[in-house]
N, C-alpha and C positions, 0 to 999 in steps of 0.2 A: 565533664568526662567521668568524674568519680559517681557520680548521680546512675551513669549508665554502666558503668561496670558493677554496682550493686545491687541495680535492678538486673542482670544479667546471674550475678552470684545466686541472688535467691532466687530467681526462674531453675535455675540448672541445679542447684543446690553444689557449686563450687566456681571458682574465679575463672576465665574467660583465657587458656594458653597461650592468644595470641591476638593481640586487635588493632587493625587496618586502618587506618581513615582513606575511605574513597573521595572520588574526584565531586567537587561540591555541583551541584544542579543550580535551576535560574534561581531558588529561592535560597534564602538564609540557614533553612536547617543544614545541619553535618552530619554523615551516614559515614557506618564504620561497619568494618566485617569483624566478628569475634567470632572465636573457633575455638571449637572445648576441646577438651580430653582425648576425647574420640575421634577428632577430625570434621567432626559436622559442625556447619556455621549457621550463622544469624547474623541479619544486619540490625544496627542499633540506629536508632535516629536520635538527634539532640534537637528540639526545638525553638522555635523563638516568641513563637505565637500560640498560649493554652487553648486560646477559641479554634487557630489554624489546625491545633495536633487533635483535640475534639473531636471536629470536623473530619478527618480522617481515620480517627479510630471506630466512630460513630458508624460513619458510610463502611469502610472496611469488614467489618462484624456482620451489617446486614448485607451487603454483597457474599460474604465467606457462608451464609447463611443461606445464600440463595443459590449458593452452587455458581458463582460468576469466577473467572478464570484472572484472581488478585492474589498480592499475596496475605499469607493470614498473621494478623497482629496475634503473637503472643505472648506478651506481658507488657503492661504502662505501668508507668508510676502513679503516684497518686495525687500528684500534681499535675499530672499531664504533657510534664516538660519532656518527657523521653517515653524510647518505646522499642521496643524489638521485634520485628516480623520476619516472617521465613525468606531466605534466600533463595533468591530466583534466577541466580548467577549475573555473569557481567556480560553476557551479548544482548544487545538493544537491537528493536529493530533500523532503528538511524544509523547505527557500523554496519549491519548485516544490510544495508543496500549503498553502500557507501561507494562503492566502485559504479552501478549505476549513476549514482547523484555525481561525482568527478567527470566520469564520461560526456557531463552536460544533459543528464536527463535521458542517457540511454542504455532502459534496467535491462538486464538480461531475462529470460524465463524463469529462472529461479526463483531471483528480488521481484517480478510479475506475482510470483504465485504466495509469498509470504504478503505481499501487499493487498492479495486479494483475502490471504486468511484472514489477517486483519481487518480490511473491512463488513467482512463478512461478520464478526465476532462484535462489533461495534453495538446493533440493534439490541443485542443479547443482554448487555450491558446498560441501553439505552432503557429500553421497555421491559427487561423482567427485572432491574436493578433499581426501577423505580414503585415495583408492587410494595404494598408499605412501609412504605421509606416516610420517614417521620421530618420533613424539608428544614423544621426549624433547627434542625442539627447543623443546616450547611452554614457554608463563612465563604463569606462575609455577609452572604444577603440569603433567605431562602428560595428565590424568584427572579427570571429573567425579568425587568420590567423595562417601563418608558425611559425612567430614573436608567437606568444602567445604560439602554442604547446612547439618550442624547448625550451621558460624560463621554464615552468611546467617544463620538460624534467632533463634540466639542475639542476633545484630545487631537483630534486628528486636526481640526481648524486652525488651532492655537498653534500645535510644536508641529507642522507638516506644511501648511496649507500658508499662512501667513508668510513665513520664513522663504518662502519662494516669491515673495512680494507680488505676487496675482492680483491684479486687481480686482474687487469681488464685491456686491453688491450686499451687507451683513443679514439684513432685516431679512430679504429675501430669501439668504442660503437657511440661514435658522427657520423659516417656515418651513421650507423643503424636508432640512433635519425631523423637526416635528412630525410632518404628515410618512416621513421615514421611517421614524421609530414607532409612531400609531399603525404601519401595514406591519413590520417585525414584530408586532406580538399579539398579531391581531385575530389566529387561529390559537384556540384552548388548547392544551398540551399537560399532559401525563408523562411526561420522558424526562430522564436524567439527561442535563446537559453538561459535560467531560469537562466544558470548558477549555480545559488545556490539553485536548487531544493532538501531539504531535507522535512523531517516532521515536523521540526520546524516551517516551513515558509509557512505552510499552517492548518489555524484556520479552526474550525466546526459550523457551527451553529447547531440548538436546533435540527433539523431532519439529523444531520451526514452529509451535506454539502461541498465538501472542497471551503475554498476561500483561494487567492492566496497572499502573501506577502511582501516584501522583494525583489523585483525583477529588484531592481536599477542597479545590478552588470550584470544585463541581455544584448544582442546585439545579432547579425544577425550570424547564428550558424545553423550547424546540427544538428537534431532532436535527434539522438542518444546516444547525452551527456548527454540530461537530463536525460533519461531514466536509462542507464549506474549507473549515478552517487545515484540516488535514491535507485535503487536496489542491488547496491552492497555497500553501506554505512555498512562498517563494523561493525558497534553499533548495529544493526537493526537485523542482524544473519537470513536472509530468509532464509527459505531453499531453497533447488535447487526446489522443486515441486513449493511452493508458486512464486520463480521465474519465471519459467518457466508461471504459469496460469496469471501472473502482463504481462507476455512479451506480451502473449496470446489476455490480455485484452487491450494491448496498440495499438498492430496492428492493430485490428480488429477496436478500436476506430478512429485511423489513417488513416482507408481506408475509413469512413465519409469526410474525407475533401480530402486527395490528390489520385493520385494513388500509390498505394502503392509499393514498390518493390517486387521481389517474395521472400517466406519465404528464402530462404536458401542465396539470398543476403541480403536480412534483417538481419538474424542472424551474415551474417559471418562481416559485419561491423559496428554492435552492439559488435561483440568480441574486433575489433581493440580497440573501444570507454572504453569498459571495461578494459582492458589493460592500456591505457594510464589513467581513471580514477584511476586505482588503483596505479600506479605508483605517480600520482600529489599526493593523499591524505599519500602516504608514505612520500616523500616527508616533506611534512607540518607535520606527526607526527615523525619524524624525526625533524626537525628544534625546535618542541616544545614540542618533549620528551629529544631528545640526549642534545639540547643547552641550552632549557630554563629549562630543567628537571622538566616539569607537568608531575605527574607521570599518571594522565588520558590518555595523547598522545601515550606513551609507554606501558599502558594497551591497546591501540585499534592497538598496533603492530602486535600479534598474528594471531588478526582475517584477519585481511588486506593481512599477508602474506599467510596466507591459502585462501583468494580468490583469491593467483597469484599462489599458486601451481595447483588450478583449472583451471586456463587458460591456464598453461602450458602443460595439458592434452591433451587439441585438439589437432585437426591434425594441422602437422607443415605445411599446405598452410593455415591454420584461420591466423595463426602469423605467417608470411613470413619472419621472419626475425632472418635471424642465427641466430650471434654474440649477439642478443640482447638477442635471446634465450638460448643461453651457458652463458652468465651472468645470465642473472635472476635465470637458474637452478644452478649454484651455488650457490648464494645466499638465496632462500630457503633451501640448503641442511646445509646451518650453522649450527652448532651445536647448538646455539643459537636459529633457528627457525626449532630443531628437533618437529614435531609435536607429543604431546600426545599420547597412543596410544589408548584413547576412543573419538579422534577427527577423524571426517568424513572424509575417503579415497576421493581423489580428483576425480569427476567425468567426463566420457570419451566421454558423449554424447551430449556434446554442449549443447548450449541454444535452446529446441526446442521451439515453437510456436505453435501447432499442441494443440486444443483444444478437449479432448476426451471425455468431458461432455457434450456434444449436443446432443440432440434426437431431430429428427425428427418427427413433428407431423404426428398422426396417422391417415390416411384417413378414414372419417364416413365410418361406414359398411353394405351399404344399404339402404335401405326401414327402415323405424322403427318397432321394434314390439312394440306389446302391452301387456298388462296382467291388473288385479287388483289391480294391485300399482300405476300404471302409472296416473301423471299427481294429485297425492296429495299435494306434497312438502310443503312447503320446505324440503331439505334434512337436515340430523342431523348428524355429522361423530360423532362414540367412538373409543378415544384410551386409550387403554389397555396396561401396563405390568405385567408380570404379573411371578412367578417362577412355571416351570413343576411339582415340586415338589405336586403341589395345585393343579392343573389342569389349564385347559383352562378356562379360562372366559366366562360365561353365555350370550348370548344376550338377553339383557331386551326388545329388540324389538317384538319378537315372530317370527321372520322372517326367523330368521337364516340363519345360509350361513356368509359370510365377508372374513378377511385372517388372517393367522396366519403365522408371522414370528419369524423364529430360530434363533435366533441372538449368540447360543454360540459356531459356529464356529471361531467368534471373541476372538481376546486378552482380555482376564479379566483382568480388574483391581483388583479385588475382590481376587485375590490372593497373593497381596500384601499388607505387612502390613501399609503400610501409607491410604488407599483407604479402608481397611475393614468397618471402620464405615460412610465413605460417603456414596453419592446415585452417579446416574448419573445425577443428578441435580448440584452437586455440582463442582465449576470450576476447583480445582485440576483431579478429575476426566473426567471433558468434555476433558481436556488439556490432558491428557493421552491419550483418542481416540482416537482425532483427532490428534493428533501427532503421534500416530501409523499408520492412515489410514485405517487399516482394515473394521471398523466400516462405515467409509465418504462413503468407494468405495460399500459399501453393502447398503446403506442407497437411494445412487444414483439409483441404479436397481428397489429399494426399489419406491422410486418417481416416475419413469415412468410411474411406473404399477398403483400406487395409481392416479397419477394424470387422466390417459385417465379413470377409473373408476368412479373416482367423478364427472371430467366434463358427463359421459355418464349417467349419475343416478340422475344430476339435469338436464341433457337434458331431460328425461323422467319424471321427477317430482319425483323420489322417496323418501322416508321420511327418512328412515335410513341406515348407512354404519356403519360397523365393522372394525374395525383394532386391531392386538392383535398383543405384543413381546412379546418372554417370551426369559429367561435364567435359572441358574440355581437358583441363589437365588431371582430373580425379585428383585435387587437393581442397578445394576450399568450398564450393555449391554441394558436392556429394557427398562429400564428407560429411558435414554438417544434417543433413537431411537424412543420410542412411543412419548416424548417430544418433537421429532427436526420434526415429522411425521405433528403431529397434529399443531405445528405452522406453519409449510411450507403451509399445506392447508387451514389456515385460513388465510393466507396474500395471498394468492393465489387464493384463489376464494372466501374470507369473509364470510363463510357460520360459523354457529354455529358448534364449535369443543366441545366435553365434553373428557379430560382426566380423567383417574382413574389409578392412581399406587397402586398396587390391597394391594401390597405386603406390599408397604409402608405408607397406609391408606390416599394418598392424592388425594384428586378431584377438578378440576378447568374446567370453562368452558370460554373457547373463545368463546363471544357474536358475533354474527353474526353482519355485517359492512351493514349496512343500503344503503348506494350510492355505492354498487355492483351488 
């Protein structure tokens, strides 16, 4: 600690007002907040490993150099044992979708869209993070090799695989391991592999940011580990959809820097990766549920084995590989890993990539007309919920005309007793939606239509638009929908939104965005 309060004195040129020790991470270093004179901080790390902090000061320097979104080491010792870098504050992204992960894996739009920033940011990191990068820096090894799959491999036989007394035939499963680890590094590769890409290891800043952390354990690796290992993080509980739109989001971000493979060999050796990730991380909860008995490791057994009974589903050329295959299906058939029977049947249709929320803009229609609206603006949107019960909503405008949407061919919540006295405001209720779907995929149809409407109506100058949802009680389907309607179209074209939930006496108006 004294080591890092004088590297600290002599960066600043005075002692440190105030210094914190934060909550420790999976590895042995200790990180401490210091805060000068002025109030601005720095976290300090304390070391354990010269080669480990090395290795991070090393990668860090040429990431900060490459413009990658880490924080910046600013002062080591000369030892190597400590070290100071910019504060990136205390929201991670693992808190900030925490209410998702609790819910049982059901994020709301928000935790969706900070999961797609991050994946999105991934490749950036991946492929421009590895333009001269000098590997013999990295630690412990500078190269994914055969060597590192079959220890995983092995790890997983010994503290996993054994210990459930399976019966297993040895000589065999090790061939299978082998010609395993010969297809996982069987394509040449230029990418930084994160290695230890979870949520933990990537902080927020104040506009939902992600930056990068922890990435000492990183070295010269196929892309699809990282990916792999982030989305099938057993804690985490994606669903197959959410998965599927993160793969969606990774590829598409992927084909910016490299060219990309085609989808269906992208998929099929993102399956091997998931596979072998899901076996490593059994493995490790196995070694520190069975041996150390943390009963957290053996709580995250379940999940882990239900995302290897989903692998097991594809077609047997994704996993080529018998014998490994007749082991691992008996070992999910344990009596021990019978699955519930209100846990998710294992699904049969891969990982697709294939993104079905794209519209294509709609080509102008013409010549313009005119009329006696034209070219007053600005435009005003209202949105309305509103229940049938009452009728339709009046337009205050005089103009009339607008749309009105039915929203109650969707799942009510409203007929359940937990959700009676909510709205569609309320997060228990948003989380039922969208975790249904119903509501998201009608909302989507919903936007097309609203969007080429708005944009054509301040093309023209016109001063007002309507929007109206009703249900049956205008509380929880309208609500939700006239809410998610009117802020898509004020971050979307900043124009002034006035909602009115008619039903539930409430009115707010999104002020129109000045630099739009």
């Amino acid at each position: 600690m004294d080591q890092l309060i004088q590297l600290y004195t002599t960066w600043a040129g005075q002692a440190p007002a105030h210094v914190e020790k934060l909550a420790g991470a999976g590895s042995n270093r200790q990180y401490y907040r210091l805060t000068g004179s002025d109030g601005k901080t720095v976290i300090g790390v304390l070391g354990t490993s010269k080669d480990e902090d090395h290795a991070f000061v090393y990668l860090d320097r040429h990431f900060t150099q490459r413009k990658l979104p880490v924080p910046r080491v600013l002062a080591v010792s000369s030892d190597e044992m400590c070290y100071l870098q910019t504060d990136l504050g205390s929201t991670s992204l693992f808190e900030a979708i925490r209410g998702g992960r609790e819910a049982g894996g059901r994020y709301n739009l928000a935790e969706k869209e900070l999961l797609k920033r991050t994946i999105r940011q991934l490749p950036n990191l991946q492929i421009r993070g590895a333009i001269g990068l000098d590997w013999n820096n990295c630690y412990p090894q500078p190269e994914f090799d055969e060597d590192n799959v079959l220890f995983d491999l092995n790890y997983f036989k010994y503290c996993f695989l054994k210990p459930t007394e399976l019966e297993f035939h040895e000589v065999k499963l090790q061939a299978s391991f082998r010609r395993f680890a010969k297809d996982l590094i069987a394509e040449p590769t230029e990418s930084f592999m994160y290695r230890d890409f979870q949520a933990r290891n990537i902080m927020l800043d104040a506009e939902g940011n992600p930056f990068f952390i922890d990435f000492q354990g990183g070295r010269k690796g196929p892309y699809y580990y990282d990916l792999a290992s982030f989305l099938w993080q057993a804690s985490a509980k994606y669903s197959f959809k959410l998965r599927r739109d993160l793969i969606a989001e990774y590829y598409h971000a992927l084909s910016h820097y490299i060219e990309v493979p085609s989808v269906r060999h992208f998929a099929s050796r993102l399956s091997l990766f998931v596979l072998f990730r899901t076996l490593q991380v059994l493995g490790a909860y196995g070694f520190r549920g069975y041996f150390e008995h943390k009963q957290h490791f053996i709580d995250s057994i379940p999940p882990a084995i239900q995302n290897l009974r989903d692998l097991l589903a594809l077609r047997e050329d994704v996993l080529p590989y018998p014998y490994l295959r007749e082991v691992l299906t008996a070992l999910v058939n344990l009596p021990q890993f019978a699955p519930k029977k209100d846990e998710m049947l294992p699904r049969k249709d891969g990982f697709k990539t294939t993104d079905s929320n794209i519209y294509p803009k709609n080509p102008q229609d013409g010549l313009p007309t005119f009329s006696k609206y034209d070219g007053k603006g600005p435009l005003v949107v209202r949105v309305y919920s509103f229940s049938y019960k009452k009728g339709i909503p009046e337009d205050p405008s005089g103009n009339g005309g607008g749309y009105v949407f039915d929203c109650r061919s969707t799942h009510n919540p409203g007929r359940y007793e937990p959700y009676k006295k909510l709205t569609g405001l309320d997060e228990p209720v948003i989380r039922f939606l969208e975790d249904d779907g119903e509501i998201v995929e009608f909302l989507q149809h919903v936007y097309a239509l609203a969007d080429h409407h708005v944009a054509r109506y301040i093309q023209r100058g016109f001063t007002s638009l309507m929007f109206c949802f009703g249900c049956t009680g205008g509380q929880h389907r309208s609500v939700y929908s006239a809410q998610h309607l009117a802020e898509h179209i004020h971050e979307k074209f900043g124009i002034e939104v006035q909602i009115v939930h008619r039903e539930q006496n409430i009115r707010q108006t999104l002020e129109a965005v000045t630099d739009k």
